[in-house]
PDB file as gemmi writes it, atoms N, CA and C in Angstrom:
CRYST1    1.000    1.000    1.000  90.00  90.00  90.00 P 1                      
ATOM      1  N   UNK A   1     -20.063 -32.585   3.001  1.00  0.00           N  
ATOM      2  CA  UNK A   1     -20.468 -32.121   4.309  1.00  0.00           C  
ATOM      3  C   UNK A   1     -21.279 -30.842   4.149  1.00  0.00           C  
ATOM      4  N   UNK A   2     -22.644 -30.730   4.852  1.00  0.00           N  
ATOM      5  CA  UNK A   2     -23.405 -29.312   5.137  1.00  0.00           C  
ATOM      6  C   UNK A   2     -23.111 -28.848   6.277  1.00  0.00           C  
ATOM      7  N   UNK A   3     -22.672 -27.331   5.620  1.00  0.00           N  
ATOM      8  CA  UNK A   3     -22.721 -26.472   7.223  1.00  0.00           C  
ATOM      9  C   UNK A   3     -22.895 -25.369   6.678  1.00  0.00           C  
ATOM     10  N   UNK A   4     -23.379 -24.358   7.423  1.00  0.00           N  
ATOM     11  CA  UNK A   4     -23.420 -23.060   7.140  1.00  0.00           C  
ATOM     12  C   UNK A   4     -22.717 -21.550   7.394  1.00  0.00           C  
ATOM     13  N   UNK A   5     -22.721 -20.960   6.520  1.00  0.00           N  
ATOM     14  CA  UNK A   5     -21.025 -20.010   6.050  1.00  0.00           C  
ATOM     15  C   UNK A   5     -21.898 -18.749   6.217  1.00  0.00           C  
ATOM     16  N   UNK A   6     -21.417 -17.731   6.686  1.00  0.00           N  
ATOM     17  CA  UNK A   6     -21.770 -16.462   6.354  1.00  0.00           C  
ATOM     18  C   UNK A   6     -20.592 -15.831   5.831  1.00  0.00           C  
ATOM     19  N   UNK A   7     -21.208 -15.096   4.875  1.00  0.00           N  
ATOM     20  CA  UNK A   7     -20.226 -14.500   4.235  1.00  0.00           C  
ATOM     21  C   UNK A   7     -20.636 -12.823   4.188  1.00  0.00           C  
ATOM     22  N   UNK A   8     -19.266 -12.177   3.931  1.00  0.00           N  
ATOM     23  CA  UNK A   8     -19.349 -10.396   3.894  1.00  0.00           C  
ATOM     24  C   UNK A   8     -20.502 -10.646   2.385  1.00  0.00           C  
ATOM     25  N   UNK A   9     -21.209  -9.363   2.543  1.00  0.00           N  
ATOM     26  CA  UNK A   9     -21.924  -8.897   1.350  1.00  0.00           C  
ATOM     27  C   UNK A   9     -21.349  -8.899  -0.193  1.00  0.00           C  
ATOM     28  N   UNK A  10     -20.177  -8.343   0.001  1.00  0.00           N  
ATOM     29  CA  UNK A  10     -19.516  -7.703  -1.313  1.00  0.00           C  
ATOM     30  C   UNK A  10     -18.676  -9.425  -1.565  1.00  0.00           C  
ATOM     31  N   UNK A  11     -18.441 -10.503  -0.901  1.00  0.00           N  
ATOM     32  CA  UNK A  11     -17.668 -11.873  -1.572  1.00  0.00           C  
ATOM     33  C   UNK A  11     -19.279 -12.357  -1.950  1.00  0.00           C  
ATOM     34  N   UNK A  12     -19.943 -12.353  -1.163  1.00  0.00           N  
ATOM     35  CA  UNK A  12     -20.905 -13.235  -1.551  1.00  0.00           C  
ATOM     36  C   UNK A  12     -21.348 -12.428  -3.077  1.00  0.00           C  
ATOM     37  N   UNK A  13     -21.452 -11.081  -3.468  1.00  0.00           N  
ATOM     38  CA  UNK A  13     -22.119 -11.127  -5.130  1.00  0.00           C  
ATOM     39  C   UNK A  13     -20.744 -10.783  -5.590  1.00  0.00           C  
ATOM     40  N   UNK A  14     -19.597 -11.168  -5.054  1.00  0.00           N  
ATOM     41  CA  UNK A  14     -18.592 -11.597  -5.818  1.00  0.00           C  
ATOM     42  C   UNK A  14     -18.649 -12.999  -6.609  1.00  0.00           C  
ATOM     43  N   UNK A  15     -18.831 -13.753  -5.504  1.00  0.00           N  
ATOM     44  CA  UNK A  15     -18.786 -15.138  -5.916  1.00  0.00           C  
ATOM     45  C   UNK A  15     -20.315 -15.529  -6.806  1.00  0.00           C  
ATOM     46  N   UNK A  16     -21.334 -15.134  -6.599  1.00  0.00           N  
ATOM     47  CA  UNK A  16     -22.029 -14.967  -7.225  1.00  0.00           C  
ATOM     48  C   UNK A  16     -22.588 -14.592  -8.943  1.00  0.00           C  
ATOM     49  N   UNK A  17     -22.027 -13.486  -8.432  1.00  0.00           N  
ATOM     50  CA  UNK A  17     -21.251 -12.941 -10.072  1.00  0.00           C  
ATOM     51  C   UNK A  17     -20.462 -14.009 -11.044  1.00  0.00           C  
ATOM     52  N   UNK A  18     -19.259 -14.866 -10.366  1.00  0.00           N  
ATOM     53  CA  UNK A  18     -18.899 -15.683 -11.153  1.00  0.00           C  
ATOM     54  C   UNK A  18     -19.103 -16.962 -11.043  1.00  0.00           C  
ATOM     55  N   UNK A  19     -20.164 -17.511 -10.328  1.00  0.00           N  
ATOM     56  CA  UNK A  19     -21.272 -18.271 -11.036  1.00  0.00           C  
ATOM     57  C   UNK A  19     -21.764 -18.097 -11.793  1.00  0.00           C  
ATOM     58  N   UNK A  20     -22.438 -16.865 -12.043  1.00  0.00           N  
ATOM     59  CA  UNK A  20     -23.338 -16.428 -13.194  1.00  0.00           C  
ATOM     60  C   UNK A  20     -22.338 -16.543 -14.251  1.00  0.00           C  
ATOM     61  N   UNK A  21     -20.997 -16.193 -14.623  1.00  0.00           N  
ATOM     62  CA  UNK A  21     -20.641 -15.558 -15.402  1.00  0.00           C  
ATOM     63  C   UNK A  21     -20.051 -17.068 -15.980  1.00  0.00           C  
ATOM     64  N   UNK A  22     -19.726 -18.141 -14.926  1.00  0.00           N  
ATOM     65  CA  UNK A  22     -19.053 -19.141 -15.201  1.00  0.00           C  
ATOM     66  C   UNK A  22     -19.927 -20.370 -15.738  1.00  0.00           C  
ATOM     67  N   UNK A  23     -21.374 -20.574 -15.460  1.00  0.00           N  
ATOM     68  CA  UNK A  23     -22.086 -21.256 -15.362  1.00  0.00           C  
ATOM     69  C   UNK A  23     -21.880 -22.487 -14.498  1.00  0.00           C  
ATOM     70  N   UNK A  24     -21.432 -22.677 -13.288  1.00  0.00           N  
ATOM     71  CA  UNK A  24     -21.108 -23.163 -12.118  1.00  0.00           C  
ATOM     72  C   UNK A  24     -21.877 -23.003 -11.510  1.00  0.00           C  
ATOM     73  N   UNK A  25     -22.287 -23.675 -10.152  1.00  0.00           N  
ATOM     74  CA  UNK A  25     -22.797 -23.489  -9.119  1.00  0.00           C  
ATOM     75  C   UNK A  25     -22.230 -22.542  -8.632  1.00  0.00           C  
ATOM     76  N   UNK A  26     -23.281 -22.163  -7.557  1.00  0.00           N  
ATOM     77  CA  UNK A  26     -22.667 -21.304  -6.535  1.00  0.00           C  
ATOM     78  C   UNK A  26     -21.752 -21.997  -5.358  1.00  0.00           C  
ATOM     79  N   UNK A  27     -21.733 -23.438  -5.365  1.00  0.00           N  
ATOM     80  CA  UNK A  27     -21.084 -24.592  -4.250  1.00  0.00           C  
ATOM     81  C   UNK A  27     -19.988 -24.520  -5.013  1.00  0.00           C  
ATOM     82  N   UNK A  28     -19.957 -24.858  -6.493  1.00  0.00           N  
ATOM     83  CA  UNK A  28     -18.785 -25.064  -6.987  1.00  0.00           C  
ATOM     84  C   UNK A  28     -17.627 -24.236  -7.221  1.00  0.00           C  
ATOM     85  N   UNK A  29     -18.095 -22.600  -7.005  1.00  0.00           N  
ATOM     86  CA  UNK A  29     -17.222 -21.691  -7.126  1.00  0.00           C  
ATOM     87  C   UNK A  29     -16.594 -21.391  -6.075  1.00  0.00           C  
ATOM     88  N   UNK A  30     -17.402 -21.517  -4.532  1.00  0.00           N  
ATOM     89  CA  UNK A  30     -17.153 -21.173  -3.161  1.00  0.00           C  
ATOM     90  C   UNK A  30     -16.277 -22.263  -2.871  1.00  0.00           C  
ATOM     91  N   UNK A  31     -16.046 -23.546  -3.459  1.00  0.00           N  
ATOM     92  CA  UNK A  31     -15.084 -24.545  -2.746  1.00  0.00           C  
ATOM     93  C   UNK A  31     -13.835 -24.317  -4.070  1.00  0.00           C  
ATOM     94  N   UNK A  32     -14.228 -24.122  -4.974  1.00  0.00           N  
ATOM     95  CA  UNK A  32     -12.667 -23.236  -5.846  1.00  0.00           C  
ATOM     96  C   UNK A  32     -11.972 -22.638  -4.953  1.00  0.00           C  
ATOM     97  N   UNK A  33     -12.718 -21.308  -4.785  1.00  0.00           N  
ATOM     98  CA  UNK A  33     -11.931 -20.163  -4.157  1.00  0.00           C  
ATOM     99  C   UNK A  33     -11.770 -20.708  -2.935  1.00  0.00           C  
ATOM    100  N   UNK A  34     -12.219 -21.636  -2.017  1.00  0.00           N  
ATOM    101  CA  UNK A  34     -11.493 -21.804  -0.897  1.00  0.00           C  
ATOM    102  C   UNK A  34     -10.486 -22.867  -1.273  1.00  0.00           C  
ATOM    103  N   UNK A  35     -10.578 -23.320  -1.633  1.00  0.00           N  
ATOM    104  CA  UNK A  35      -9.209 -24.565  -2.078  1.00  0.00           C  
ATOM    105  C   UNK A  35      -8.012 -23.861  -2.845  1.00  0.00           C  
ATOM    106  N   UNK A  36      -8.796 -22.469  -3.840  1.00  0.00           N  
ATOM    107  CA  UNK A  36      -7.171 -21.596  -4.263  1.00  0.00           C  
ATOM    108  C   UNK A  36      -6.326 -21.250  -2.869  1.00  0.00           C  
ATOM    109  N   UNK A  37      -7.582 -20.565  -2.220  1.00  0.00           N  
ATOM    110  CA  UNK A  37      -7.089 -20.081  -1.260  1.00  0.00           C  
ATOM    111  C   UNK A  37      -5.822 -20.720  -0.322  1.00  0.00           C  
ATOM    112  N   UNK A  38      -6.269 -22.049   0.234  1.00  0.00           N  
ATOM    113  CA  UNK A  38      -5.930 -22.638   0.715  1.00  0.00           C  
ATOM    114  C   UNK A  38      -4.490 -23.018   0.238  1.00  0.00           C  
ATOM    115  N   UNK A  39      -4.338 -23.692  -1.052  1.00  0.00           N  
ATOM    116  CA  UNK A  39      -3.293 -24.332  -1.339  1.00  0.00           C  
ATOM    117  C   UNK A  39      -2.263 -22.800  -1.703  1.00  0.00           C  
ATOM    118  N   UNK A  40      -2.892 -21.593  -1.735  1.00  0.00           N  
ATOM    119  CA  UNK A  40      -1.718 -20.004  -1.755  1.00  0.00           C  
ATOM    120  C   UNK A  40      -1.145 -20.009  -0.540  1.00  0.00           C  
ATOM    121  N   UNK A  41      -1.858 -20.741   0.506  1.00  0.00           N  
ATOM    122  CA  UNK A  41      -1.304 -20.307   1.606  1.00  0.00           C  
ATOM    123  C   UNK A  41       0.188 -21.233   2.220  1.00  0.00           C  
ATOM    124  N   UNK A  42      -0.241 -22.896   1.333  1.00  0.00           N  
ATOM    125  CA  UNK A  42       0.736 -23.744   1.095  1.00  0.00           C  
ATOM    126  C   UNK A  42       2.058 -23.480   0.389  1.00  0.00           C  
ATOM    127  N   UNK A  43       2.239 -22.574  -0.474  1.00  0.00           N  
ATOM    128  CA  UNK A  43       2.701 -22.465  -1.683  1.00  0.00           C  
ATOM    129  C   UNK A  43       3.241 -20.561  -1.645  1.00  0.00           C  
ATOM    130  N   UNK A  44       4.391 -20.733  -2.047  1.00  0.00           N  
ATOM    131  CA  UNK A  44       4.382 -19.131  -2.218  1.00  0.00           C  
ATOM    132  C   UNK A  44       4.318 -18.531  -3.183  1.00  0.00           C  
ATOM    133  N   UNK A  45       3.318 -17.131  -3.177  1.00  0.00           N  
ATOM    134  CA  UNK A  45       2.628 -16.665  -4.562  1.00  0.00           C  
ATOM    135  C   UNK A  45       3.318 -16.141  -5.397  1.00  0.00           C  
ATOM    136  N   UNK A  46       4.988 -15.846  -5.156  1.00  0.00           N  
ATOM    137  CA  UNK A  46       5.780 -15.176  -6.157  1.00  0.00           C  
ATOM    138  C   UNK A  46       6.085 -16.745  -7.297  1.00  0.00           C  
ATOM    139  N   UNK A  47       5.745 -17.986  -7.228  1.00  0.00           N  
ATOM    140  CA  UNK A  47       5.788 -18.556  -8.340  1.00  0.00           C  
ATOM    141  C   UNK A  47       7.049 -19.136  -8.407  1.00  0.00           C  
ATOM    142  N   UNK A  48       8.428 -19.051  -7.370  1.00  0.00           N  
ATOM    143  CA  UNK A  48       9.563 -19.553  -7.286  1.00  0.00           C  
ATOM    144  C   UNK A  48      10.926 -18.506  -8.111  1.00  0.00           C  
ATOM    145  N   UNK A  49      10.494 -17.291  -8.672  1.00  0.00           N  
ATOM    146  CA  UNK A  49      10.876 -16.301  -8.473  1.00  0.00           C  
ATOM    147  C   UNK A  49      11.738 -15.661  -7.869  1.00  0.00           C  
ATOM    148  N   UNK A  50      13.259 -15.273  -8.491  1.00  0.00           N  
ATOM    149  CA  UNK A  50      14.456 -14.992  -7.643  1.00  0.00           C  
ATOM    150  C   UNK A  50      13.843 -13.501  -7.240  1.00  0.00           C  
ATOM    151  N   UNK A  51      14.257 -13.497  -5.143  1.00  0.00           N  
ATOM    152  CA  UNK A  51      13.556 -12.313  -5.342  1.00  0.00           C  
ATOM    153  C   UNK A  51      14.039 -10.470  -5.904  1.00  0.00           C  
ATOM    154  N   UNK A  52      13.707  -9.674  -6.194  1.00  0.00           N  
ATOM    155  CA  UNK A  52      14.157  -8.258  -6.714  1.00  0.00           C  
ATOM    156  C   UNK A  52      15.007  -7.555  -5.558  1.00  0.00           C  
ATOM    157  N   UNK A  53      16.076  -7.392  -6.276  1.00  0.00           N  
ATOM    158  CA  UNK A  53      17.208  -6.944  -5.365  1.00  0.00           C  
ATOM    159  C   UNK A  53      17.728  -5.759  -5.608  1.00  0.00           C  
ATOM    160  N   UNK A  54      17.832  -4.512  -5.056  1.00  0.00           N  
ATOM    161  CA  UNK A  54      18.143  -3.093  -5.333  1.00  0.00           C  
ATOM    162  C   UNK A  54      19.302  -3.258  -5.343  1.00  0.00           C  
ATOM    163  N   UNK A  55      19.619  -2.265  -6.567  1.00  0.00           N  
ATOM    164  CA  UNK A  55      21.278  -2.185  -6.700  1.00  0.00           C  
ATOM    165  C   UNK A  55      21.408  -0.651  -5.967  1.00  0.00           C  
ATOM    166  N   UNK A  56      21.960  -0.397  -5.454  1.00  0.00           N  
ATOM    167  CA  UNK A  56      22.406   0.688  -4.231  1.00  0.00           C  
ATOM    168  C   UNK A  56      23.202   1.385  -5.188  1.00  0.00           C  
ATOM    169  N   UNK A  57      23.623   3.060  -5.140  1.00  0.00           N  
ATOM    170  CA  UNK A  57      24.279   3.487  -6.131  1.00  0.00           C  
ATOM    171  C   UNK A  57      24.341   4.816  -4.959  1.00  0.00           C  
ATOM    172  N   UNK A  58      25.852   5.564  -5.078  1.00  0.00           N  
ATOM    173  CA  UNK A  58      25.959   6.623  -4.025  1.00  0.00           C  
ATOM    174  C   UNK A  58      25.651   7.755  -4.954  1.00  0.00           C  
ATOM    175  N   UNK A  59      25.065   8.708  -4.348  1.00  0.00           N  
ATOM    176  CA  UNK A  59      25.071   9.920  -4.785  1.00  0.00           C  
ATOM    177  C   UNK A  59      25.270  11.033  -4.967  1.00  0.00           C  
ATOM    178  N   UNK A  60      25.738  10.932  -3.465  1.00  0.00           N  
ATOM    179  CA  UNK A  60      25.878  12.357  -2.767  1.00  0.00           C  
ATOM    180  C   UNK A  60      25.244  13.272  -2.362  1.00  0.00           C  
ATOM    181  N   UNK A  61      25.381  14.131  -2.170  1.00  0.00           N  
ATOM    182  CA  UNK A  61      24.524  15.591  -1.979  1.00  0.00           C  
ATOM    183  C   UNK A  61      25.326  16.643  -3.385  1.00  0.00           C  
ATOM    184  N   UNK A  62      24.351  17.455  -3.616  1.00  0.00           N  
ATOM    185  CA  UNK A  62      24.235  18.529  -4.858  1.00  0.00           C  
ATOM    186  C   UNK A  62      25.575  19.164  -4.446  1.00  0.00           C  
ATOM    187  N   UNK A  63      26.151  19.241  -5.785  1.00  0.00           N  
ATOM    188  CA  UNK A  63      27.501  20.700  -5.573  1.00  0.00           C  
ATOM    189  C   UNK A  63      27.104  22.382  -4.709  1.00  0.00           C  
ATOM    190  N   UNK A  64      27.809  22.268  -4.030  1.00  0.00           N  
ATOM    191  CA  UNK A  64      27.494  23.887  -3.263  1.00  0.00           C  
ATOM    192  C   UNK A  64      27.043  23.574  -1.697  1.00  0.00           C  
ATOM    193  N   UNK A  65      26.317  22.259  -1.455  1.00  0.00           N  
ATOM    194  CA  UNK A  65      25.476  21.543  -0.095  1.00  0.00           C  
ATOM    195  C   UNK A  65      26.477  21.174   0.329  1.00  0.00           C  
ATOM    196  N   UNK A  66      26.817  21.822   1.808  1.00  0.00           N  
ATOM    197  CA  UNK A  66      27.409  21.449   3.113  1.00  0.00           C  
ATOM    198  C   UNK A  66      26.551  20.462   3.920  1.00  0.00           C  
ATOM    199  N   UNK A  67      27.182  19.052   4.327  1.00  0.00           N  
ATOM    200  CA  UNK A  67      26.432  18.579   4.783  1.00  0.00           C  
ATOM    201  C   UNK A  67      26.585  18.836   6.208  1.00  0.00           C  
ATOM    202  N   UNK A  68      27.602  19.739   6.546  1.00  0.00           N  
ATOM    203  CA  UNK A  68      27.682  19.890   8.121  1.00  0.00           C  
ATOM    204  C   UNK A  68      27.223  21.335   8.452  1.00  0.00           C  
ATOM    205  N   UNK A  69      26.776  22.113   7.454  1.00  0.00           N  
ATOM    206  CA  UNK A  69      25.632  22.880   7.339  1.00  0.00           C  
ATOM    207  C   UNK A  69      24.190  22.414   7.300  1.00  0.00           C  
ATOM    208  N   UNK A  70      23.884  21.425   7.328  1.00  0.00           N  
ATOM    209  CA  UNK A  70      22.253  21.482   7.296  1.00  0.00           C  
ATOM    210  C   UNK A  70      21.511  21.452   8.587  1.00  0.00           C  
ATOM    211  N   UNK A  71      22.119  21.281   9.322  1.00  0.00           N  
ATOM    212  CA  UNK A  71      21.317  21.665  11.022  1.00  0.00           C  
ATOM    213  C   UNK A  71      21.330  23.143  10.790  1.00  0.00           C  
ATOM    214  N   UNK A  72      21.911  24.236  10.628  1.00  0.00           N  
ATOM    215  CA  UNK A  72      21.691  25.428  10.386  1.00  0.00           C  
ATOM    216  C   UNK A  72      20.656  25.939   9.361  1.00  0.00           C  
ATOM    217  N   UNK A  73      20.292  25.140   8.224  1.00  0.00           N  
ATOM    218  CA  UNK A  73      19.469  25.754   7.525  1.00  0.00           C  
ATOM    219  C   UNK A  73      17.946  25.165   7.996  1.00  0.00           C  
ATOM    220  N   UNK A  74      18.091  23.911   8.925  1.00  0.00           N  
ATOM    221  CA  UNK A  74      17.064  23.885   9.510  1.00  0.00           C  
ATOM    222  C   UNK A  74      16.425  24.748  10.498  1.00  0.00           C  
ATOM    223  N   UNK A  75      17.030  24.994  11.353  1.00  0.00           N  
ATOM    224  CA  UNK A  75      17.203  26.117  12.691  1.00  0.00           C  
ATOM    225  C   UNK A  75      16.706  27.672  12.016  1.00  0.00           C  
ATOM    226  N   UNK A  76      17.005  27.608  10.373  1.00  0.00           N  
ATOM    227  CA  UNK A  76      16.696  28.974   9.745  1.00  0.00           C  
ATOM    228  C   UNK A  76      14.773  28.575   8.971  1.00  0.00           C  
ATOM    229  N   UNK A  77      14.899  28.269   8.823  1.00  0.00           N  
ATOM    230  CA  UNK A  77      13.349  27.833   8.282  1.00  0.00           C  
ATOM    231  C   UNK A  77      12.775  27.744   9.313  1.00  0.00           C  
ATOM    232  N   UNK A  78      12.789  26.686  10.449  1.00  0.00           N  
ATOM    233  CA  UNK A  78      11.984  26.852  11.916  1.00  0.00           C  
ATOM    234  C   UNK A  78      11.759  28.146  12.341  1.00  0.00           C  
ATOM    235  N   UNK A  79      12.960  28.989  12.386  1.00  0.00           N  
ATOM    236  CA  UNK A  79      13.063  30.307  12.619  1.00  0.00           C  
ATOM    237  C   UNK A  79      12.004  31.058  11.655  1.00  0.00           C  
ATOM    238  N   UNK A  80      11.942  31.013  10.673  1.00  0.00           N  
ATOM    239  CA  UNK A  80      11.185  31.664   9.631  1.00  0.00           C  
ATOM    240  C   UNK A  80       9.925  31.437   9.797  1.00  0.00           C  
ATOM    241  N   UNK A  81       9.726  30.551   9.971  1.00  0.00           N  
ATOM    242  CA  UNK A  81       7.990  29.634  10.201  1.00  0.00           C  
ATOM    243  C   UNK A  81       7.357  30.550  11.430  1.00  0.00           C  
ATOM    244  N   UNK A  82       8.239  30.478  12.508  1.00  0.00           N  
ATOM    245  CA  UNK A  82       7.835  31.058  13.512  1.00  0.00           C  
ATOM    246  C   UNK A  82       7.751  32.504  13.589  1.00  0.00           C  
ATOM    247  N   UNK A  83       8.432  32.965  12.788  1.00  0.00           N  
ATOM    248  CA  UNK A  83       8.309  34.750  12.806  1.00  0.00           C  
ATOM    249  C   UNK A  83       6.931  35.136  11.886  1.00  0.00           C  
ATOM    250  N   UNK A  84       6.548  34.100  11.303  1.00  0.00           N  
ATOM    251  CA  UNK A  84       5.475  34.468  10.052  1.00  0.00           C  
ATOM    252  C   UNK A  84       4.343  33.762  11.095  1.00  0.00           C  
ATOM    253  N   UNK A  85       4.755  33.073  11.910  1.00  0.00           N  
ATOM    254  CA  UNK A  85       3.342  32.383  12.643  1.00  0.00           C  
ATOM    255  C   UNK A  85       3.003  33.727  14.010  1.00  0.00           C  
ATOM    256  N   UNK A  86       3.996  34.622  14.172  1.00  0.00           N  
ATOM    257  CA  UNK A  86       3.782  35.713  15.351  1.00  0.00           C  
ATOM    258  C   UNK A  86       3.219  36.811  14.480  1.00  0.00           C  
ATOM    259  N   UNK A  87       3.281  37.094  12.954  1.00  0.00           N  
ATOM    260  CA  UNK A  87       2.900  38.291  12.540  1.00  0.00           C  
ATOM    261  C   UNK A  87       1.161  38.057  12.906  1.00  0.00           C  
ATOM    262  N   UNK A  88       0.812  39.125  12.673  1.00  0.00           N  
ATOM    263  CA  UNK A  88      -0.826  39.147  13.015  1.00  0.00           C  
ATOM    264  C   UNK A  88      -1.594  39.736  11.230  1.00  0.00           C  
ATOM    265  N   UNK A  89      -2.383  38.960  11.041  1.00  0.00           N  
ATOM    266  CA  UNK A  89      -2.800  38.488   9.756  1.00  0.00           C  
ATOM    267  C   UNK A  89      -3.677  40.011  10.217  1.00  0.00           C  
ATOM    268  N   UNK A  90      -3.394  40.234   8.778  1.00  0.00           N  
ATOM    269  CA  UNK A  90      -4.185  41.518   7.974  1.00  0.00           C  
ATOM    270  C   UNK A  90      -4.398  41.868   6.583  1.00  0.00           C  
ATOM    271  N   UNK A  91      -4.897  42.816   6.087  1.00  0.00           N  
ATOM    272  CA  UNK A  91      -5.050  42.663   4.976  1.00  0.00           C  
ATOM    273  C   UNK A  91      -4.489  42.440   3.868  1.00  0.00           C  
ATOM    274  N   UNK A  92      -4.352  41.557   2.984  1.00  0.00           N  
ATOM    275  CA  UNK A  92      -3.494  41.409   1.942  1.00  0.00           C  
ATOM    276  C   UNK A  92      -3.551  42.421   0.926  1.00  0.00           C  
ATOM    277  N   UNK A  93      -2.121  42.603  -0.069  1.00  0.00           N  
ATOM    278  CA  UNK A  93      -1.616  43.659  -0.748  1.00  0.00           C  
ATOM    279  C   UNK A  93      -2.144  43.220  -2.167  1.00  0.00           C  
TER     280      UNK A  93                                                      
END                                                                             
């Protein structure tokens, strides 16, 4: 069947490219890649592949870290940010 395809710039001297490189047509490479295409979309690309499963591991928080302290050390940095954002910039030492 003829019909006509437009294609983005950068597939077309993609596909191009590996014509040249393949010694193929340029028909024969464009109905490859659409038929890979096609049958990836049939098929799933991990290959049947058990999938990767995180093993979870506890950690904690660091020795000395209150965790029912950390709203306070937030409230202290905000605080800090803001006292350095009211000073009025002058010359450095």
């Amino acid at each position: 069947m003829r019909t006509t395809l437009t294609l983005d710039d950068d597939l077309a001297e993609a596909l191009s490219r590996s014509a040249r490189l393949s010694g193929r047509s340029f028909k024969d490479v464009v109905n490859a890649a659409i038929r890979r295409g096609l049958a990836a979309g049939e098929h799933p690309a991990d290959g049947g592949r058990e999938p990767f499963v995180v093993q979870p591991q506890a950690c904690g928080l660091m020795p000395g870290i209150d965790p029912l302290r950390l709203n306070q050390l937030v409230d202290q940095l905000e605080a800090e940010q803001f006292m350095a954002a009211q000073m009025p910039a002058g010359p450095e030492r």
